[in-house]
C-alpha positions in Angstrom: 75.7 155.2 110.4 72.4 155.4 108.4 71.2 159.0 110.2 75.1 160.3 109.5 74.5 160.2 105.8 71.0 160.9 106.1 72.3 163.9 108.0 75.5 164.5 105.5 72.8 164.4 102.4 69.7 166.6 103.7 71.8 169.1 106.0 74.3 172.1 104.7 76.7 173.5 107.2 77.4 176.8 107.1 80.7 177.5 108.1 83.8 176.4 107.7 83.8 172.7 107.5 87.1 172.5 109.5 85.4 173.8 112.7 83.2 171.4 112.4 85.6 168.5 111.9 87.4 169.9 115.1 84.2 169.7 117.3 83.5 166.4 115.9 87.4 165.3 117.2 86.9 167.4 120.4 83.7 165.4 121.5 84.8 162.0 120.4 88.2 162.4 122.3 86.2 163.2 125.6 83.8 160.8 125.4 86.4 158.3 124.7 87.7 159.3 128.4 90.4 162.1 126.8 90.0 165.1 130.0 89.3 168.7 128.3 88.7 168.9 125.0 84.9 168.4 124.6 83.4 171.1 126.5 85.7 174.5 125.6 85.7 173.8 121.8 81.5 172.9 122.1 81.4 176.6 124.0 83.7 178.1 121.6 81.1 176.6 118.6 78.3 177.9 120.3 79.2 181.4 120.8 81.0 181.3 117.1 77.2 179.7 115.9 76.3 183.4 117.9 78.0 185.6 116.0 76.9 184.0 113.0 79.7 182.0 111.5 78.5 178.6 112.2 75.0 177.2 112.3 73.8 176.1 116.0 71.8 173.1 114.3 74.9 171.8 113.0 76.5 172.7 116.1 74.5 170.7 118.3 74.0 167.5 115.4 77.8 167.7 115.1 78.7 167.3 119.0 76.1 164.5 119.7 77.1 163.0 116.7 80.9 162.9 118.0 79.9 162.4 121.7 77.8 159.3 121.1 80.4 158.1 119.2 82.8 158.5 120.9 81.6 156.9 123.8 80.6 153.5 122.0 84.1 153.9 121.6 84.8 154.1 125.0 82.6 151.4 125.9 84.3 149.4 123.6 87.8 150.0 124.9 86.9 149.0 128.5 85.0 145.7 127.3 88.0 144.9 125.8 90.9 145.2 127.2 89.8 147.5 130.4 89.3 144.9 133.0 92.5 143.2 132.2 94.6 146.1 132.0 92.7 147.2 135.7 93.8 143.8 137.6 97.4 143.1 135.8 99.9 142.9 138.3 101.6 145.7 139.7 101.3 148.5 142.4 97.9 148.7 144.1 96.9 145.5 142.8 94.8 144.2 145.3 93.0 147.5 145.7 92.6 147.6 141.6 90.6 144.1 142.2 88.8 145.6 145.0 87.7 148.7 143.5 86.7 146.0 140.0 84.7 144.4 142.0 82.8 147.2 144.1 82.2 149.3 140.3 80.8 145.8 139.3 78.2 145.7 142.3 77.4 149.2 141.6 76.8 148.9 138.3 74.9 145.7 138.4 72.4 147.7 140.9 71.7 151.2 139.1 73.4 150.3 135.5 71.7 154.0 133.6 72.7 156.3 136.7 76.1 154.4 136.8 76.4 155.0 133.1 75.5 158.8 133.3 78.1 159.4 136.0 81.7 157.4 135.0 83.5 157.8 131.8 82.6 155.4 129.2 85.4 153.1 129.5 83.9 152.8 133.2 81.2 151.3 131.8 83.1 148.9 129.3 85.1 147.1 132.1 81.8 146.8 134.0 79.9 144.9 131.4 77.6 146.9 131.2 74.8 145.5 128.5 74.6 147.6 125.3 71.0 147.6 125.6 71.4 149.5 128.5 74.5 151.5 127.5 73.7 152.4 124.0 70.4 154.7 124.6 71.7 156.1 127.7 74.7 157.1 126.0 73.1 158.8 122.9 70.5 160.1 125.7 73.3 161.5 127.8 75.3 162.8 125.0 72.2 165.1 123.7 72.3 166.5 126.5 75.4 167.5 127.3 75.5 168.8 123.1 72.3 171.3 124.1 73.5 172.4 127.3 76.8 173.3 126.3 76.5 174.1 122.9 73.1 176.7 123.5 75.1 177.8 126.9 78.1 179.2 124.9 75.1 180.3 122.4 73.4 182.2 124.5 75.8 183.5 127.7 78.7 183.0 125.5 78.6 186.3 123.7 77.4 188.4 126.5 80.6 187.2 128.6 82.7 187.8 125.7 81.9 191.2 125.3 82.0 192.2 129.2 85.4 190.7 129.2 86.5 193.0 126.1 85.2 195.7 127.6 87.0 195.1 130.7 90.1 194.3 128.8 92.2 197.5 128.6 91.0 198.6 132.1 91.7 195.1 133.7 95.1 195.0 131.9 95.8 198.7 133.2 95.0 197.4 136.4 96.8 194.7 136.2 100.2 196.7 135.0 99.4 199.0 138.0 99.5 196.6 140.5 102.5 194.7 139.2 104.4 198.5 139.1 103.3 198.8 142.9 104.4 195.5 144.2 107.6 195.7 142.4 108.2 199.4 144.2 107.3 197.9 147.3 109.3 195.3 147.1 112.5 197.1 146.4 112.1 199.8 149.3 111.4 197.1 151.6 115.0 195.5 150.7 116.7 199.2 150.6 115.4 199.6 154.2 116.2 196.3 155.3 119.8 196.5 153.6 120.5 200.4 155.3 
């Protein structure tokens, strides 16, 4: 909480602070365990921090910020209520309890490369200690806020461009293609109809 205002008061965002609110949602929702929106909006941030409209400091701050976040969150959710919702009667139950109990094992062993590889709600029904959870979390969200965020800085652009300049000829292509099959099609059935 302390470096988010230390953050908020020493750091200007240039942009539109409404893109910045969205990454911040984005990365929160997937670290919470939400599939999708973390990584395409991070890429989209990036190659918008490339063509100038938003900084790639803030950017990257911004996403681990959210990430971290949001998987604390996460965490918090599967210490909670995860391992009772897992093993509450129903379909598959004995298999639920059996998987429980193998992620348990496994985490007990290798907790950090556990942690890195299984959502963070994983790692809340496992117990896992916030010792170990809390730095590997912030450790692993960095990362994934560089890598993403200076991989749609830097390739973003460049793939952006080839693909509008392959636009009109891969749409004509495209229409081409479509205007063959079609033709095809409907002198295939004319023969098979005469």
């Amino acid at each position: 909480m302390i470096a988010a205002l230390h953050i908020h008061l020493h750091h200007r965002f240039h942009g539109p602070p409404f893109d910045y609110v969205g990454l911040g949602v984005a990365a929160v929702a997937s670290w919470i365990g939400v599939p999708g929106p973390g990584e395409p909006v991070l890429i989209a941030a990036g190659i918008l921090a490339a063509k100038g409209k938003l900084s790639i400091g803030s950017v990257l701050v911004v996403a681990w910020v959210g990430a971290t976040i949001g998987g604390i969150l996460g965490w918090m959710i599967g210490h909670k209520a995860g391992r009772v919702v897992l093993t509450a009667p129903g379909p598959l139950r004995p298999a639920r309890i059996r998987a429980a109990d193998r992620g348990e094992q496994w985490f007990g062993r290798y907790p950090v490369i556990a942690v890195l590889v299984t959502p963070s709600w994983i790692a809340g029904i496992n117990r896992v200690r916030s010792a170990v959870y809390q730095p590997t979390n912030a450790l692993s969200a960095a990362a994934w806020a560089v890598g993403f965020g200076l991989g749609g800085y830097f390739a973003g652009p460049a793939v952006i461009d080839v693909a509008e300049d392959l636009g009109v000829v891969t749409t004509t292509v495209v229409i081409c293609l479509v205007v063959a099959l079609v033709a095809w099609e409907l002198v295939r059935r004319r023969r098979r109809a005469s």
